[in-house]
VOLOTI-171679 format. One record per atom (N, C-alpha, C): residue number from 0; residue in one letter; x, y, z. Coordinates in nm, 4 decimals. Example, Ala and Ser with C-alpha at 12.3 -4.5 7.8 and 13.67 -1.06 7.14 Angstrom:
2
+-----+------+----------+----------+----------+
:  nr : rest :        X :        Y :        Z :
+-----+------+----------+----------+----------+
:   0 :    a :   1.3190 :  -0.5690 :   0.7800 :
:   0 :    a :   1.2300 :  -0.4500 :   0.7800 :
:   0 :    a :   1.3200 :  -0.3300 :   0.7800 :
:   1 :    s :   1.2850 :  -0.2250 :   0.7080 :
:   1 :    s :   1.3670 :  -0.1060 :   0.7140 :
:   1 :    s :   1.2900 :   0.0030 :   0.7870 :
+-----+------+----------+----------+----------+
end
This chain:
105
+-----+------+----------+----------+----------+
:  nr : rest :        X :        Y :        Z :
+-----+------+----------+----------+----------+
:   0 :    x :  -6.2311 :  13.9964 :   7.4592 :
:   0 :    x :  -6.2339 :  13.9751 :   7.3159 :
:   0 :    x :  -6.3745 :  14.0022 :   7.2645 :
:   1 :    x :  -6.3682 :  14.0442 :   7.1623 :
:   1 :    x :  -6.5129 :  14.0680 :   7.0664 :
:   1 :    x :  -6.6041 :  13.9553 :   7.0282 :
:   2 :    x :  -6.7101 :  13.9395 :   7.0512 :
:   2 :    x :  -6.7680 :  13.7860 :   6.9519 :
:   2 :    x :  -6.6984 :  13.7645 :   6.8205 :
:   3 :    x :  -6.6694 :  13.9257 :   6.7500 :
:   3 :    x :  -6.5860 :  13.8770 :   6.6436 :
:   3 :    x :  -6.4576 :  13.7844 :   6.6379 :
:   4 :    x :  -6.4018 :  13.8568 :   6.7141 :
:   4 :    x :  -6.2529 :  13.8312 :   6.7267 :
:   4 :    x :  -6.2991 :  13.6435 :   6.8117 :
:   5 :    x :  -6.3645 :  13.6267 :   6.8936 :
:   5 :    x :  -6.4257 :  13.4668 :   6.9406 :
:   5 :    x :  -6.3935 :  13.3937 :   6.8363 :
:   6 :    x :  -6.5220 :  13.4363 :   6.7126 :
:   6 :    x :  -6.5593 :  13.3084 :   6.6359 :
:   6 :    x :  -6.4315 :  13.3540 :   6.5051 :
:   7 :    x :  -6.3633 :  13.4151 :   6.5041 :
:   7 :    x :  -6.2160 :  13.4208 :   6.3871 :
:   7 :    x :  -6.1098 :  13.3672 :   6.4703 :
:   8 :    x :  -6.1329 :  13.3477 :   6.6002 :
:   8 :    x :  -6.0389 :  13.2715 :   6.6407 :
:   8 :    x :  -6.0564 :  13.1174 :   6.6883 :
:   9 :    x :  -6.2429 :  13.0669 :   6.7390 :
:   9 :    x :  -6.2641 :  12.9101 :   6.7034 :
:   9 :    x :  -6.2587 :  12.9102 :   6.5629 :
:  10 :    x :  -6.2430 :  12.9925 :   6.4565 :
:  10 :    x :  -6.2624 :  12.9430 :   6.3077 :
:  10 :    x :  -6.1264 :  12.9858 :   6.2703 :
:  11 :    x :  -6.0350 :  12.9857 :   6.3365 :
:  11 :    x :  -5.8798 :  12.9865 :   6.2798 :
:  11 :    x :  -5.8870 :  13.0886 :   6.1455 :
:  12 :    x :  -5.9473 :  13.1833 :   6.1827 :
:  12 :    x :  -5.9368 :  13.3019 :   6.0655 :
:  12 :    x :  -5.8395 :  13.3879 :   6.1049 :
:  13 :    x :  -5.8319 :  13.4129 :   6.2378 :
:  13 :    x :  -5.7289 :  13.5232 :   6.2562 :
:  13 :    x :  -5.5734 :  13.5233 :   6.2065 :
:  14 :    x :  -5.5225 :  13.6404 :   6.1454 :
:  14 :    x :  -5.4203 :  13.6289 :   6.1302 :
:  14 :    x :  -5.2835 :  13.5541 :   6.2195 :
:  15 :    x :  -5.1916 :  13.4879 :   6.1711 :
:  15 :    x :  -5.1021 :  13.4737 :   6.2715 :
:  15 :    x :  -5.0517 :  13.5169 :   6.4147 :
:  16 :    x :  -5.0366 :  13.6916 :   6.3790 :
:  16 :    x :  -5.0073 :  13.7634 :   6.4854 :
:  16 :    x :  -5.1298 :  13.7872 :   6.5830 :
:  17 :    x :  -5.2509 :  13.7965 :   6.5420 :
:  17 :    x :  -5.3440 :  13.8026 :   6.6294 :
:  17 :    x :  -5.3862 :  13.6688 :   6.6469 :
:  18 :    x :  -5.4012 :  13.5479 :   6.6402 :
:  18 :    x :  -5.4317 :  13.4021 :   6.7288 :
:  18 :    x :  -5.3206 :  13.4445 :   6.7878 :
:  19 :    x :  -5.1755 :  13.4494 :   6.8324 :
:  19 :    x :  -5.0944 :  13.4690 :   6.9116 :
:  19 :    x :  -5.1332 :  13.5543 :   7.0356 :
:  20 :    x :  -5.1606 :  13.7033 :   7.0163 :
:  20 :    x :  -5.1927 :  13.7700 :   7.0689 :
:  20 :    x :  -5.3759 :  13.7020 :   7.1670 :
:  21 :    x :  -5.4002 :  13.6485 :   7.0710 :
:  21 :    x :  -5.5542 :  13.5649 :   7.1481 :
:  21 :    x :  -5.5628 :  13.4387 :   7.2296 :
:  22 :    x :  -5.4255 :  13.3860 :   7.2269 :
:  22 :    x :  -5.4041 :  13.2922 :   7.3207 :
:  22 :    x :  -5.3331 :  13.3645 :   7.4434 :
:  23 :    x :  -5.2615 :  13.4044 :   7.4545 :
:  23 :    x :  -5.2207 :  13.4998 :   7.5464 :
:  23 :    x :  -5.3157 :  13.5528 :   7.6367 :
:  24 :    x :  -5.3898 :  13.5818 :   7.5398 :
:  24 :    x :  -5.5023 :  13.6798 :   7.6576 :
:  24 :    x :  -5.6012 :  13.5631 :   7.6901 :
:  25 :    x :  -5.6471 :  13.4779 :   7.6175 :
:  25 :    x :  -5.7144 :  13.3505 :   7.7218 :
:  25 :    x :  -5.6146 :  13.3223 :   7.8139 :
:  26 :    x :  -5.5437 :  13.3221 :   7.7745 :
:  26 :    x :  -5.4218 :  13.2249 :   7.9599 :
:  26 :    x :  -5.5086 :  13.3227 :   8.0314 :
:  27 :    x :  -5.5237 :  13.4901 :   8.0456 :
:  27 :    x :  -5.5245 :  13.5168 :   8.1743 :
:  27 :    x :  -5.6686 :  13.5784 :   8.1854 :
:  28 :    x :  -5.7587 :  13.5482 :   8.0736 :
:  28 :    x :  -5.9141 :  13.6117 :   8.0880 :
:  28 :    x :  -6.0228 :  13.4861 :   8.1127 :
:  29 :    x :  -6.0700 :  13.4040 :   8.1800 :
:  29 :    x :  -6.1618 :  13.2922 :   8.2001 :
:  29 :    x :  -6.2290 :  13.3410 :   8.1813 :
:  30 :    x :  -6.3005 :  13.4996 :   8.1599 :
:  30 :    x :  -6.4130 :  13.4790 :   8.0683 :
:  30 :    x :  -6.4364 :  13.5032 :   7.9570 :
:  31 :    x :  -6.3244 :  13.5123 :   7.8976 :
:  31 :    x :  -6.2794 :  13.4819 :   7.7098 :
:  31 :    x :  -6.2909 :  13.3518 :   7.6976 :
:  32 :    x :  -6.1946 :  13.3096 :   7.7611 :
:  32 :    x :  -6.1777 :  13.1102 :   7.7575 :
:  32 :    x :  -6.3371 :  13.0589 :   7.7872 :
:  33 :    x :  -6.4192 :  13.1342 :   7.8473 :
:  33 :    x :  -6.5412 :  13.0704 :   7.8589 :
:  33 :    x :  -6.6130 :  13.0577 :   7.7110 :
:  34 :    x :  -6.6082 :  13.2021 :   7.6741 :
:  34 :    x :  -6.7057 :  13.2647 :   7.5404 :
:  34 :    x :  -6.6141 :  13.1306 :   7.4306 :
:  35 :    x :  -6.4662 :  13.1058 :   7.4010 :
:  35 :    x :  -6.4146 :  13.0147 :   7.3277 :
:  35 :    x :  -6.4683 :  12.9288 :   7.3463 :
:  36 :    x :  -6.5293 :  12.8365 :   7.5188 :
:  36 :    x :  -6.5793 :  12.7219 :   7.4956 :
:  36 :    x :  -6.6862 :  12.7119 :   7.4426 :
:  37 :    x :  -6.7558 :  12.8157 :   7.4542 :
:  37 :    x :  -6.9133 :  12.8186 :   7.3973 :
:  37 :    x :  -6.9450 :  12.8129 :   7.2529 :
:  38 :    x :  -6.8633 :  12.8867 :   7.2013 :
:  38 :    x :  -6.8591 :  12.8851 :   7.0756 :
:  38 :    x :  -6.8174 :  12.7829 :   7.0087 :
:  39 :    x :  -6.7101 :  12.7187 :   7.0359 :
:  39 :    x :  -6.6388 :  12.5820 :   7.0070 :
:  39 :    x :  -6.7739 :  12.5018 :   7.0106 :
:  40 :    x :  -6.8365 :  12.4675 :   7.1378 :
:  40 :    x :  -6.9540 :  12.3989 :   7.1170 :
:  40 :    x :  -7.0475 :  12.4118 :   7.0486 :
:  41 :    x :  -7.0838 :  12.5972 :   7.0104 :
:  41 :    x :  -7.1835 :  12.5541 :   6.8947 :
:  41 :    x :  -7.1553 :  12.5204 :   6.7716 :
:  42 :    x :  -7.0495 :  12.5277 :   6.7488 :
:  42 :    x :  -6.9630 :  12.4746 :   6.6044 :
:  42 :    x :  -6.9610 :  12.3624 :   6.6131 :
:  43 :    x :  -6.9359 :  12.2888 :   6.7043 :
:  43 :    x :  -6.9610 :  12.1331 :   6.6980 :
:  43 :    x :  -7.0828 :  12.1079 :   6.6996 :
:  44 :    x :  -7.2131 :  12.1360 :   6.7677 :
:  44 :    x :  -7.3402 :  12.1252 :   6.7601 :
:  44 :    x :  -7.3690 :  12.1593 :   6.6171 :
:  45 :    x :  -7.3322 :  12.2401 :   6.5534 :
:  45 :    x :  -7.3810 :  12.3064 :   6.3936 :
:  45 :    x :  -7.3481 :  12.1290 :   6.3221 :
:  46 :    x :  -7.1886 :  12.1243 :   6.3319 :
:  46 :    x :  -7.1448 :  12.0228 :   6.2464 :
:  46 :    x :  -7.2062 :  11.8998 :   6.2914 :
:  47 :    x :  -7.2769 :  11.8771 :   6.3683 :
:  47 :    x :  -7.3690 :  11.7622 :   6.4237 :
:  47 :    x :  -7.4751 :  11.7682 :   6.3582 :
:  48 :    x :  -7.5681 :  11.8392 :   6.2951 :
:  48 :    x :  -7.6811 :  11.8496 :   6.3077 :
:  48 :    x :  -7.7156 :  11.9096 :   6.1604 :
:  49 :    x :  -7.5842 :  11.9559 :   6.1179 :
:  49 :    x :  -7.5382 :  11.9877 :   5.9152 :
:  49 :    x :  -7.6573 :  11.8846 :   5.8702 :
:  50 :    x :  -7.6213 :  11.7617 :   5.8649 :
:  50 :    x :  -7.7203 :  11.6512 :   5.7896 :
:  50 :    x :  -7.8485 :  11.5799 :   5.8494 :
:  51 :    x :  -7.8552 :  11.6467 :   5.9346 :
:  51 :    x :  -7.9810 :  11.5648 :   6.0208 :
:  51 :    x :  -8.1149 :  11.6160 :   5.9380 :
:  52 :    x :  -8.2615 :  11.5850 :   5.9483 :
:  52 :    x :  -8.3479 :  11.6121 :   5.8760 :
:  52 :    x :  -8.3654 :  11.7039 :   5.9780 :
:  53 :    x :  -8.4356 :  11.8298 :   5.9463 :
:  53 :    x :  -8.5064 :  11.8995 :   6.0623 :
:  53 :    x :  -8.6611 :  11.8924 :   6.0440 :
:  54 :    x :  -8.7509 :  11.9348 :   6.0954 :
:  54 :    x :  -8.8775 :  11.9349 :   6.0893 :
:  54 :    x :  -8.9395 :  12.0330 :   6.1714 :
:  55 :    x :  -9.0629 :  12.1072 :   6.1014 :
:  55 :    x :  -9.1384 :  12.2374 :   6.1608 :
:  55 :    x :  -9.2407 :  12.1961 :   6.1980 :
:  56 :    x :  -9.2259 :  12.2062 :   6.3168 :
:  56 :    x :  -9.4193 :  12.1374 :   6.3882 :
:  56 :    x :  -9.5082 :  12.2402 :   6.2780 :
:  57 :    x :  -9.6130 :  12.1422 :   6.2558 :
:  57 :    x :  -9.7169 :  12.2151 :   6.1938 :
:  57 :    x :  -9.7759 :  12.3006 :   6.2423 :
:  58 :    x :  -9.7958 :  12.3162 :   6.3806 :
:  58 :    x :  -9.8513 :  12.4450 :   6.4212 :
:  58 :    x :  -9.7771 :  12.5824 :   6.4029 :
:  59 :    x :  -9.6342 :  12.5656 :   6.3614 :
:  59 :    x :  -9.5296 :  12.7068 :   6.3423 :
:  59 :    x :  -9.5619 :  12.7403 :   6.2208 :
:  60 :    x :  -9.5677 :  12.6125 :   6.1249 :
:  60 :    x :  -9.6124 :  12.5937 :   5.9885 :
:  60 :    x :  -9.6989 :  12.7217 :   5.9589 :
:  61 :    x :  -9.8290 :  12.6118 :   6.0508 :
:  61 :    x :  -9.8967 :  12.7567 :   6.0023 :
:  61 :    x :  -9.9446 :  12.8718 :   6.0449 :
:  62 :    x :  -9.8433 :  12.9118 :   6.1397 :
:  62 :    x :  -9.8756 :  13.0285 :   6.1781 :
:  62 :    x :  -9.8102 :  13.1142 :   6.1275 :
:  63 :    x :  -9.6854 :  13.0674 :   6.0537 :
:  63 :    x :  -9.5505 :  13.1092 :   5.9768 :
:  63 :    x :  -9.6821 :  13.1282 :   5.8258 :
:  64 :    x :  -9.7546 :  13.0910 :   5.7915 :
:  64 :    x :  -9.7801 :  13.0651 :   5.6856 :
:  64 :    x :  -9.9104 :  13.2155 :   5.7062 :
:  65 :    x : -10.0220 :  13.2311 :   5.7660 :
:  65 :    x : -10.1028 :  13.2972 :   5.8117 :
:  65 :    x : -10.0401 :  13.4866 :   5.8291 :
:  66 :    x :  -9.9093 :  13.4509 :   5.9049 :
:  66 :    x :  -9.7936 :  13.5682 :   5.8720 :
:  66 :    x :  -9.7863 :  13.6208 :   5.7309 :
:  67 :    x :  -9.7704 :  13.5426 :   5.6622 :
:  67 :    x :  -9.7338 :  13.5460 :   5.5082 :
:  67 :    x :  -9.8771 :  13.6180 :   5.4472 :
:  68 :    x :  -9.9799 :  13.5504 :   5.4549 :
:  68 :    x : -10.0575 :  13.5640 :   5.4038 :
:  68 :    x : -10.1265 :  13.7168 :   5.4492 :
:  69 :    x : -10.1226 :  13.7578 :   5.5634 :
:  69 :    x : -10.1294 :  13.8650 :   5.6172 :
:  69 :    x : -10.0882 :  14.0005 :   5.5724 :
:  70 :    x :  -9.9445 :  13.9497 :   5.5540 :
:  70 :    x :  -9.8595 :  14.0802 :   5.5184 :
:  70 :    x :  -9.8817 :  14.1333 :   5.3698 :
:  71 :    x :  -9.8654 :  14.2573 :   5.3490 :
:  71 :    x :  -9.8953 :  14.3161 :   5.1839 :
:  71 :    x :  -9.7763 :  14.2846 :   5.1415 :
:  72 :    x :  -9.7619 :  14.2794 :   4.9903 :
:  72 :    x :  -9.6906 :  14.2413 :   4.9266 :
:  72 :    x :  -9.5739 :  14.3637 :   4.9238 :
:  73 :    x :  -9.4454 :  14.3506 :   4.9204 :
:  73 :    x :  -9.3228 :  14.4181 :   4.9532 :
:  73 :    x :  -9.1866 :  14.3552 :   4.8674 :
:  74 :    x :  -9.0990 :  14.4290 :   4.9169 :
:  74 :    x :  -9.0019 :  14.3835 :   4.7947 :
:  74 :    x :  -8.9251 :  14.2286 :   4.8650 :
:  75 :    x :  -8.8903 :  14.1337 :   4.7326 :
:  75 :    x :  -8.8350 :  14.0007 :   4.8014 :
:  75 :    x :  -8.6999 :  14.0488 :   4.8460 :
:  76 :    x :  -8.6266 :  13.9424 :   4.9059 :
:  76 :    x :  -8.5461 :  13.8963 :   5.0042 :
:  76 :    x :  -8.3966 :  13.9753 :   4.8844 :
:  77 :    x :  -8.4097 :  13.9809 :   4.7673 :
:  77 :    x :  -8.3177 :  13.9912 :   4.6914 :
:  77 :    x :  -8.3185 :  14.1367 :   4.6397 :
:  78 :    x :  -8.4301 :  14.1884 :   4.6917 :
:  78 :    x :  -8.4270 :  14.3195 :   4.6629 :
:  78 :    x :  -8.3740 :  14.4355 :   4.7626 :
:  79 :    x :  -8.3744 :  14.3986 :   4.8842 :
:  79 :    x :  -8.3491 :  14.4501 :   5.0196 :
:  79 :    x :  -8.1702 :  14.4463 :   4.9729 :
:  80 :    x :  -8.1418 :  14.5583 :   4.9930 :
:  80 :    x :  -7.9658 :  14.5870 :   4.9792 :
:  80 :    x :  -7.9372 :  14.6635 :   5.1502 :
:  81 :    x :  -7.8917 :  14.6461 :   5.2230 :
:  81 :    x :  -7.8088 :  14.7100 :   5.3482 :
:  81 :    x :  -7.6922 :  14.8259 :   5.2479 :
:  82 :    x :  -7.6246 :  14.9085 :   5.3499 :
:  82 :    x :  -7.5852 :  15.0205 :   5.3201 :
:  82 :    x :  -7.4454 :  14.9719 :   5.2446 :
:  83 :    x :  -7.3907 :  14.8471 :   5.3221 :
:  83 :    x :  -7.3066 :  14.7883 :   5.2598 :
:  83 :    x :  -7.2866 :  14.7322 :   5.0980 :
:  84 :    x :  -7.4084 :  14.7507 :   5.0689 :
:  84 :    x :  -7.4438 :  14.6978 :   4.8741 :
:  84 :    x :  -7.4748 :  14.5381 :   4.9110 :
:  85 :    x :  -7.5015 :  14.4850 :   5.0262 :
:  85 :    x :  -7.5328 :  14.3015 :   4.9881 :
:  85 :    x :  -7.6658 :  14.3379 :   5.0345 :
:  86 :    x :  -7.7497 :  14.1983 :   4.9594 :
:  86 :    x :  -7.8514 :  14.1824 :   4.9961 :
:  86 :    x :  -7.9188 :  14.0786 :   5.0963 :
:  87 :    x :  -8.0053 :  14.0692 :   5.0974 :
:  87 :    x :  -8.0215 :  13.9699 :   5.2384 :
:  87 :    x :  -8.0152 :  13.8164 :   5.1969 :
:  88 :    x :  -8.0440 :  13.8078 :   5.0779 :
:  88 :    x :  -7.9690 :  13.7072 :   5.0442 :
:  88 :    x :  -7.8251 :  13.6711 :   5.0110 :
:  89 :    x :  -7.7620 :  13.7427 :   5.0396 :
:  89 :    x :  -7.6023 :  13.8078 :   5.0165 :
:  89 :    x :  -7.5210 :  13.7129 :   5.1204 :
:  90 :    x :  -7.6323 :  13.7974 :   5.2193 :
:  90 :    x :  -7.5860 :  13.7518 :   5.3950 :
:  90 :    x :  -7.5937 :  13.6053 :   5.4326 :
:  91 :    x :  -7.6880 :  13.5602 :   5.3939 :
:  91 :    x :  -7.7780 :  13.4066 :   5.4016 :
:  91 :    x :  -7.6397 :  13.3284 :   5.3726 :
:  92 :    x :  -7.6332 :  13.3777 :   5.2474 :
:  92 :    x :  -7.4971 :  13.2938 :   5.1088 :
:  92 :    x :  -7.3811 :  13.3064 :   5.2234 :
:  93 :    x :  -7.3364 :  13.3738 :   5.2772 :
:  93 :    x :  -7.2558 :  13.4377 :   5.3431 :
:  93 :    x :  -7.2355 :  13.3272 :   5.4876 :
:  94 :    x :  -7.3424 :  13.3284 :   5.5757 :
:  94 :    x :  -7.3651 :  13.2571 :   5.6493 :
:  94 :    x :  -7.3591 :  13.1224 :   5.6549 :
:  95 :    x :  -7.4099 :  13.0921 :   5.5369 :
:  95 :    x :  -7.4066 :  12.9145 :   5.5062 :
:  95 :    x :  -7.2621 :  12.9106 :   5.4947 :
:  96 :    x :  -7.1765 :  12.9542 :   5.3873 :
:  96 :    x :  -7.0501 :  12.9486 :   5.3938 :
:  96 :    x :  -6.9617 :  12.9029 :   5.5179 :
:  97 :    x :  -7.0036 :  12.9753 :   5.5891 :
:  97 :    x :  -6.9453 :  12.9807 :   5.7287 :
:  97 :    x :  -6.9526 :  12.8834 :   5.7831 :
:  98 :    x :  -7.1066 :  12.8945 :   5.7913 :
:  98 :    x :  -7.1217 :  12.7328 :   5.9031 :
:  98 :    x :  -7.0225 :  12.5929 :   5.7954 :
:  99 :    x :  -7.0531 :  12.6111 :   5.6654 :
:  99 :    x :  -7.0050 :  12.4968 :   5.5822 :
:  99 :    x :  -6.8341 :  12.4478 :   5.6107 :
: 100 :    x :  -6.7699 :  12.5875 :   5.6405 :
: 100 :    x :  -6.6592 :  12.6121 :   5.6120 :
: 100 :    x :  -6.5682 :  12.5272 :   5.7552 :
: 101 :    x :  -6.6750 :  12.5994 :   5.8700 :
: 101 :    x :  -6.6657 :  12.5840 :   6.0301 :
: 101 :    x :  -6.6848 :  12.3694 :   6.0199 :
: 102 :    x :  -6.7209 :  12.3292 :   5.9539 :
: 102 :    x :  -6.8063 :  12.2160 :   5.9492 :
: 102 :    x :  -6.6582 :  12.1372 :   5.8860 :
: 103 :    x :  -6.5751 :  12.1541 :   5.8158 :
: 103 :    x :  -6.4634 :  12.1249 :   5.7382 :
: 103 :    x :  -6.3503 :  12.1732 :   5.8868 :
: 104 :    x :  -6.3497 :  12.2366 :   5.8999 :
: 104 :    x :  -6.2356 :  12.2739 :   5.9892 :
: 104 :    x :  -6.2558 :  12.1586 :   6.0907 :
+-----+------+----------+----------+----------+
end
């Protein structure tokens, strides 16, 4: 199975006929059924950790910050379009969804 086809099938996206077809083939692939457990777990790790505070050691801080300051000025995050027409903030929006969505399921 594809990572795609993995996480549309721990995220119950796949169509009817294909989760059918994707259980089937875990009965007889253990290392599909592996990649499912893995993934299953980071979806539960995500939904663990949704509300927790996180925190950036200050030393990433500022080296993350020194980066910044370094680099010449270029177009923001909203200006960058992929060939597809989204932008990288498109993707971000896109992503959160997911995990949000994965987090409800």
């Amino acid at each position: 199975m594809s990572p795609e086809a993995v996480a549309g099938f721990v995220d119950n996206e796949l169509s009817p006929v294909a989760m059918n077809r994707a259980r089937i083939h875990l009965v007889h692939c253990p290392e599909c059924r592996a990649e499912v457990m893995q993934q299953r777990r980071a979806a539960q790790r995500l939904r663990e950790v949704a509300d927790e505070d996180i925190s950036v050691p200050s030393t990433l801080m500022a080296k993350l910050t020194l980066i910044a300051q370094s680099c010449p000025d270029g177009p923001d995050a909203k200006d960058i379009v992929n060939p597809k027409g989204a932008t990288i903030l498109d993707r971000v929006e896109f992503f959160y969804r997911a995990v949000r969505r994965n987090q409800r399921g």
